[in-house]
C-alpha positions as CSV (number, residue, x, y, z in Angstrom):
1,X,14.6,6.7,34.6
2,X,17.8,7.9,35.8
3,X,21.0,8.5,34.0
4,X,22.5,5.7,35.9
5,X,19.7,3.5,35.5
6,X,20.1,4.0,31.3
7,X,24.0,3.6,31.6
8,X,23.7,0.2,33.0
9,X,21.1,-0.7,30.6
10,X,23.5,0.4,27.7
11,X,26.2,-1.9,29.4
12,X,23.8,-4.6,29.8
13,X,23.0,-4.7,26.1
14,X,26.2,-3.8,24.7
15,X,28.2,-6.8,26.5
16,X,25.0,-8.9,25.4
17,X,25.6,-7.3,22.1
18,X,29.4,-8.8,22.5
19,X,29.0,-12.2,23.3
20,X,25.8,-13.1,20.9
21,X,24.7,-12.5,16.8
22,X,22.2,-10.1,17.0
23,X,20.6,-11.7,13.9
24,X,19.9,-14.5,16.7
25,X,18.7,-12.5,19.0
26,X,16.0,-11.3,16.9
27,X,15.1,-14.3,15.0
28,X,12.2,-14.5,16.7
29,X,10.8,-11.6,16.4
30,X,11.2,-11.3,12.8
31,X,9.5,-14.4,12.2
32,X,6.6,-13.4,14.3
33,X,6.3,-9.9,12.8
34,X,6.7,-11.9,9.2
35,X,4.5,-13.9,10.3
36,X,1.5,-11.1,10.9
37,X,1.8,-10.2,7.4
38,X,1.5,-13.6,6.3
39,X,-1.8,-13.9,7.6
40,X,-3.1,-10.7,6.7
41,X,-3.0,-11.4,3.1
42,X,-3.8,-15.1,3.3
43,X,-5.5,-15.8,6.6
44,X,-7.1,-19.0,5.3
45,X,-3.1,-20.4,4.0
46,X,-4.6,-21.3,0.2
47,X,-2.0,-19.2,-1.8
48,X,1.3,-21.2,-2.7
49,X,4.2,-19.7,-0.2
50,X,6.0,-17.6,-2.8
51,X,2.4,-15.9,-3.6
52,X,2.3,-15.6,-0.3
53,X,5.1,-14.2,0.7
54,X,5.6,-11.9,-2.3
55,X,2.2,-10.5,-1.1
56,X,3.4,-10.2,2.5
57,X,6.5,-8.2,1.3
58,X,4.5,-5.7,-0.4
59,X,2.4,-5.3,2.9
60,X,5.3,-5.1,5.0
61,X,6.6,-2.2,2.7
62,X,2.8,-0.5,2.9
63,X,3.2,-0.9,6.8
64,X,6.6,1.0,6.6
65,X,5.6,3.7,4.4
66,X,2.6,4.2,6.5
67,X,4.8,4.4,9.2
68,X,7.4,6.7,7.9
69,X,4.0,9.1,6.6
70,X,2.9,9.4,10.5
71,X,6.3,9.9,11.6
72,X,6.5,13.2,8.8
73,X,3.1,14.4,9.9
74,X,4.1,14.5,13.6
75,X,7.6,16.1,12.9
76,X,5.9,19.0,11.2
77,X,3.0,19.5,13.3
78,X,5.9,19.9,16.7
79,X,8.0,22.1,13.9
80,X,4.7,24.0,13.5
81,X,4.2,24.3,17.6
82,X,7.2,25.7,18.4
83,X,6.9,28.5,16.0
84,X,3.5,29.5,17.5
């Protein structure tokens, strides 16, 4: 990708940015990533929604932390590259 091709991409997304809510935008997409979690920890939909949910908070956290864990390991194992 070029730099020009990037800049116009910025533009593109920043006058997007300008003329829409960006909570909008993504509304979707949250849902559907919410969503995943709520089926993990109740695939068959017997728990009441706020049993549910609280469980597919907790989840969401464990994916993050996971997440952030592999994104620690990685940084230290190019740290310990370019010392080598």
């Amino acid at each position: 990708m070029t730099d020009q091709h990037r800049a116009a991409g910025r533009i593109g997304g920043l006058v997007k940015a300008s003329r829409y809510d960006p909570q909008d935008l993504t509304a979707a997409a949250r849902k559907g990533f919410l969503a995943r979690f709520l089926d993990a920890v109740d695939p068959e939909g017997v728990l009441p929604m706020a049993e549910r949910q609280r469980r597919a908070e907790a989840l969401k956290k464990a994916y993050f932390v996971k997440l952030a864990m592999r994104s620690a390991e990685t940084r230290r194992r190019r740290k310990a590259r370019r010392r080598t």
